[in-house]
ZATI-310905 format. One record per atom (N, C-alpha, C): chain; x, y, z; residue in three letters; residue number from 1; atom name. Coordinates in steps of 0.1 Angstrom, whole numbers, plus 2048, in hexadecimal, padded with zeros to 3 digits. Atoms other than C-alpha are relative to their C-alpha. Layout:
N
+------+-----+-----+-----+------+-----+------+
: unit :  c1 :  c2 :  c3 : code : pos : site :
+------+-----+-----+-----+------+-----+------+
:    A :   X :   Y :   Z :  Ala : NUM :   CA :
...
+------+-----+-----+-----+------+-----+------+
***
This chain:
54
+------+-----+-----+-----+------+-----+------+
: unit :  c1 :  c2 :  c3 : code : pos : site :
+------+-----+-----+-----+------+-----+------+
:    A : 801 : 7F3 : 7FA :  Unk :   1 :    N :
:    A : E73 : 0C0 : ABA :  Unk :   1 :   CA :
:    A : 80D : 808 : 7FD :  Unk :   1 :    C :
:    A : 7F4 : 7F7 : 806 :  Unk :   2 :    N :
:    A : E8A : 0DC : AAE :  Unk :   2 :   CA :
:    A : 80A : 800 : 812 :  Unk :   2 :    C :
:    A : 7F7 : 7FF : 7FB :  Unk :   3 :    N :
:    A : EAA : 0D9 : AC0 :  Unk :   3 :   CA :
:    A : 804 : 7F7 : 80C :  Unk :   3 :    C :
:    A : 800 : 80E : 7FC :  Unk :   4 :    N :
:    A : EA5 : 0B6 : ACC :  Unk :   4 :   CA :
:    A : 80D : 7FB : 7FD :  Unk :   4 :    C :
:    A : 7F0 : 809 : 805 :  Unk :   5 :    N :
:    A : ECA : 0A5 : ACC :  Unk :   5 :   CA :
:    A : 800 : 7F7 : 7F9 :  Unk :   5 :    C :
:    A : 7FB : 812 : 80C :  Unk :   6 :    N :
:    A : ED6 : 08F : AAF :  Unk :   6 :   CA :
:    A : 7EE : 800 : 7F9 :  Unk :   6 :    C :
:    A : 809 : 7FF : 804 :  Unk :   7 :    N :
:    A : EB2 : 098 : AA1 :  Unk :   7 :   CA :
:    A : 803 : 809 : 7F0 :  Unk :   7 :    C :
:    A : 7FF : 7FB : 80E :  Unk :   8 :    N :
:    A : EB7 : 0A2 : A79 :  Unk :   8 :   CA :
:    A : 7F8 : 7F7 : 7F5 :  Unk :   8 :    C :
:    A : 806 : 805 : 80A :  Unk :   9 :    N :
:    A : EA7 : 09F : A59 :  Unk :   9 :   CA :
:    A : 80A : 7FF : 7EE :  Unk :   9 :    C :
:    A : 7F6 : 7FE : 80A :  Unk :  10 :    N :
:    A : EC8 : 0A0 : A43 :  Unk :  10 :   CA :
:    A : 807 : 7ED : 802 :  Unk :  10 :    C :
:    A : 7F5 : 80C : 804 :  Unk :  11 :    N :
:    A : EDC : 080 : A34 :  Unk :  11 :   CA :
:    A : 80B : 7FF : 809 :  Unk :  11 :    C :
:    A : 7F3 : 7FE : 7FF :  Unk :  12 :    N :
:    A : EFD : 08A : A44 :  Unk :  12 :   CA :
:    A : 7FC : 80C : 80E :  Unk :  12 :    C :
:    A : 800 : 7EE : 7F8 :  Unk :  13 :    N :
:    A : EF3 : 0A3 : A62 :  Unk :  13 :   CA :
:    A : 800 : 7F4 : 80B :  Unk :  13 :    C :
:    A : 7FF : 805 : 7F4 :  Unk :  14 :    N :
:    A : EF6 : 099 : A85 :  Unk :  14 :   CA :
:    A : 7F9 : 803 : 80E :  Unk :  14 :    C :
:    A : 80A : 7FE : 7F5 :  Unk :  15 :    N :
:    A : EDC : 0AF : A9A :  Unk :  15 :   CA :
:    A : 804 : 807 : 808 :  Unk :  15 :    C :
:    A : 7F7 : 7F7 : 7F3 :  Unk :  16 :    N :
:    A : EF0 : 0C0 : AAF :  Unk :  16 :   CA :
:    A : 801 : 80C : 7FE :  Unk :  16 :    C :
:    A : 7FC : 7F7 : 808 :  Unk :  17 :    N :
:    A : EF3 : 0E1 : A9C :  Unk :  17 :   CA :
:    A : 7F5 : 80C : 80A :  Unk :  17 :    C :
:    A : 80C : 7FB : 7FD :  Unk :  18 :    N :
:    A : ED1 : 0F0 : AAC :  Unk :  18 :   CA :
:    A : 803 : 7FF : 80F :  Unk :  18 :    C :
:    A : 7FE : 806 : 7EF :  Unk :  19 :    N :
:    A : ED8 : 0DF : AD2 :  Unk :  19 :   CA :
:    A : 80E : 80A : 800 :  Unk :  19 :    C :
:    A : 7F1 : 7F7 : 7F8 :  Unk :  20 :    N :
:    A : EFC : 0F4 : AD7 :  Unk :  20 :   CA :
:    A : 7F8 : 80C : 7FF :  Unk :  20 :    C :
:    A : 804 : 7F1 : 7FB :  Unk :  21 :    N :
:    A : EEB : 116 : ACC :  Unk :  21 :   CA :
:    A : 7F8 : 802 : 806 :  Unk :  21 :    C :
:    A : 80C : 7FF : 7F6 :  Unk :  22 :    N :
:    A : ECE : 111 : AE2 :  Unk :  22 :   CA :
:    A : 807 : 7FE : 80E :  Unk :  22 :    C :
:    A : 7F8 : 804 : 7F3 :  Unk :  23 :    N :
:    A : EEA : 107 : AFD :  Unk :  23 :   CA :
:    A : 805 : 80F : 7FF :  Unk :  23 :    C :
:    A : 7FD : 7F8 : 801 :  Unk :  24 :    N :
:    A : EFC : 127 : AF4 :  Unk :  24 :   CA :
:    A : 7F9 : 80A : 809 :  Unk :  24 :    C :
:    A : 80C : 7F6 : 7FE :  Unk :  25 :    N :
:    A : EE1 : 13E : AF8 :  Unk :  25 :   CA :
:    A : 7FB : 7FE : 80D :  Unk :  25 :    C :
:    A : 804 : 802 : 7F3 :  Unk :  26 :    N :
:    A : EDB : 12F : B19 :  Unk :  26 :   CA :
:    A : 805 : 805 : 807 :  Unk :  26 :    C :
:    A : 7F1 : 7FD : 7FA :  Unk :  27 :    N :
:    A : EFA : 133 : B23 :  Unk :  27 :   CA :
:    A : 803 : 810 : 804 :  Unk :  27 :    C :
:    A : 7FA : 7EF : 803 :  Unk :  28 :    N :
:    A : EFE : 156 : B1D :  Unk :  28 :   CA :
:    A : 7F1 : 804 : 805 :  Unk :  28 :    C :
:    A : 811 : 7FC : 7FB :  Unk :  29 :    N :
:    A : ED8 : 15E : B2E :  Unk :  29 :   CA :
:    A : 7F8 : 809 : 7F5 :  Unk :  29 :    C :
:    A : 806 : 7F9 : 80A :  Unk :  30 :    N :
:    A : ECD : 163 : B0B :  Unk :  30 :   CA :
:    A : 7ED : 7F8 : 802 :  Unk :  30 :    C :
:    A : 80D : 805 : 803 :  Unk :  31 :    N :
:    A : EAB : 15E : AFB :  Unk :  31 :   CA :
:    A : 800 : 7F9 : 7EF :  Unk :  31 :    C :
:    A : 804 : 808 : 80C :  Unk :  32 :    N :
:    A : EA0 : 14C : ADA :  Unk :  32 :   CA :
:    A : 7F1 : 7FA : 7FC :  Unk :  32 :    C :
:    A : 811 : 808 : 804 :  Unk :  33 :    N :
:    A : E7D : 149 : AC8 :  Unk :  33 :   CA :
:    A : 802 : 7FF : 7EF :  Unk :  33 :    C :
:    A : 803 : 804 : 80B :  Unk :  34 :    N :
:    A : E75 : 13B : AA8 :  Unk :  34 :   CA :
:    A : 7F4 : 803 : 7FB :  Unk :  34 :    C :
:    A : 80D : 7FA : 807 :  Unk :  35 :    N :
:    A : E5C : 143 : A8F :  Unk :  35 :   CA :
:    A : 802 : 7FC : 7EF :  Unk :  35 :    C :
:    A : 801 : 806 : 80C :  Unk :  36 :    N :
:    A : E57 : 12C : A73 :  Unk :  36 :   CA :
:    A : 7F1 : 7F7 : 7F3 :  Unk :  36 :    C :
:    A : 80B : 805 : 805 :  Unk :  37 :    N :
:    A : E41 : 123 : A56 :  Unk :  37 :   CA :
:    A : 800 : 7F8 : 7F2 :  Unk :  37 :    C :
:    A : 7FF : 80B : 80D :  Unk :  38 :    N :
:    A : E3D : 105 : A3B :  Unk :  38 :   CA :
:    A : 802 : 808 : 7F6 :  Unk :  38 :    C :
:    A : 7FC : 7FA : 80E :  Unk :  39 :    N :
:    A : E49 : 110 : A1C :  Unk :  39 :   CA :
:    A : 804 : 80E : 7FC :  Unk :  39 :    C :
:    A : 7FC : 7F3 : 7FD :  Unk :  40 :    N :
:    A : E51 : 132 : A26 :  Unk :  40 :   CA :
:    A : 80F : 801 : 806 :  Unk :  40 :    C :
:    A : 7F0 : 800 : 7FB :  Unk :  41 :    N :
:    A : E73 : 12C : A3B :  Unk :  41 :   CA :
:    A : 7FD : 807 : 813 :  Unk :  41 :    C :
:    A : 7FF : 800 : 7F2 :  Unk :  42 :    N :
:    A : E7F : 134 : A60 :  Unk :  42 :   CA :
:    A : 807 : 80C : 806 :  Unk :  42 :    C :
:    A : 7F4 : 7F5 : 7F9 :  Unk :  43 :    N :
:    A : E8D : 14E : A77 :  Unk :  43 :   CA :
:    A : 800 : 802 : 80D :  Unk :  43 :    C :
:    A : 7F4 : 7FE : 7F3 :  Unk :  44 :    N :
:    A : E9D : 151 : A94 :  Unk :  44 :   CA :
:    A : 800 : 80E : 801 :  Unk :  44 :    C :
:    A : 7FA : 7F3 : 7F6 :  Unk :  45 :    N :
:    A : EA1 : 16C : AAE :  Unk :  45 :   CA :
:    A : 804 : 7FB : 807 :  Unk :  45 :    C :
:    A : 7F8 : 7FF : 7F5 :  Unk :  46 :    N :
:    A : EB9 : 16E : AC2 :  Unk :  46 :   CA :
:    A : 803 : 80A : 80B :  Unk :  46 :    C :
:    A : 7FE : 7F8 : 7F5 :  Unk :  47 :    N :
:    A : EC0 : 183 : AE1 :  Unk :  47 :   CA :
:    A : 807 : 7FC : 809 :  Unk :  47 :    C :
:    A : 7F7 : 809 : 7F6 :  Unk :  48 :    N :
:    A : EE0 : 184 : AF6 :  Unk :  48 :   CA :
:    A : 802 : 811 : 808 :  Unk :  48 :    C :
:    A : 800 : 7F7 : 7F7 :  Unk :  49 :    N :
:    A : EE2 : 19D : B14 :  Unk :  49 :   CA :
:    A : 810 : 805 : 7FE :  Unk :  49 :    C :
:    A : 7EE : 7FB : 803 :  Unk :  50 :    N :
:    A : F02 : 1B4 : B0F :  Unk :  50 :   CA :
:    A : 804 : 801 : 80F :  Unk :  50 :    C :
:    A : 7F9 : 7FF : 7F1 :  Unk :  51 :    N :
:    A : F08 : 1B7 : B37 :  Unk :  51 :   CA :
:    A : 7F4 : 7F1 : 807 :  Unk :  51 :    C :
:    A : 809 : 808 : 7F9 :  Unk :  52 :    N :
:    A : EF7 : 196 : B44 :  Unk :  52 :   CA :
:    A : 805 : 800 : 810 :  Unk :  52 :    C :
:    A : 7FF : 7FE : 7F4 :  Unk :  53 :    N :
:    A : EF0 : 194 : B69 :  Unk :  53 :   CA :
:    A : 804 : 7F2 : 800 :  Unk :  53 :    C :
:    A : 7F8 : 80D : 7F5 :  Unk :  54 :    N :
:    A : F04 : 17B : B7C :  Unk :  54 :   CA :
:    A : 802 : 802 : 80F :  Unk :  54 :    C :
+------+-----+-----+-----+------+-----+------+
***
């Protein structure tokens, strides 16, 4: 599952890379959706509130 910890499909990767900016974006009362397709490639939106409510 995308952004599953310690979850990669690289030789040398570690999984973590996807799990902090999904912490990020939490953090900061953002948003984040994905939209991806086989052999086509991936993209990301992001959305981060410039005055978040606290």
């Amino acid at each position: 599952m995308l952004g599953t910890p310690f979850f990669t499909t690289k030789s040398n990767g570690t999984g973590m890379g996807l799990t902090q900016v999904f912490t990020i974006i939490h953090h900061h009362k953002g948003r984040i959706s994905v939209q991806s397709e086989v052999g086509k490639g991936t993209t990301f939106h992001i959305w981060l509130p410039i005055h978040p409510n606290t």
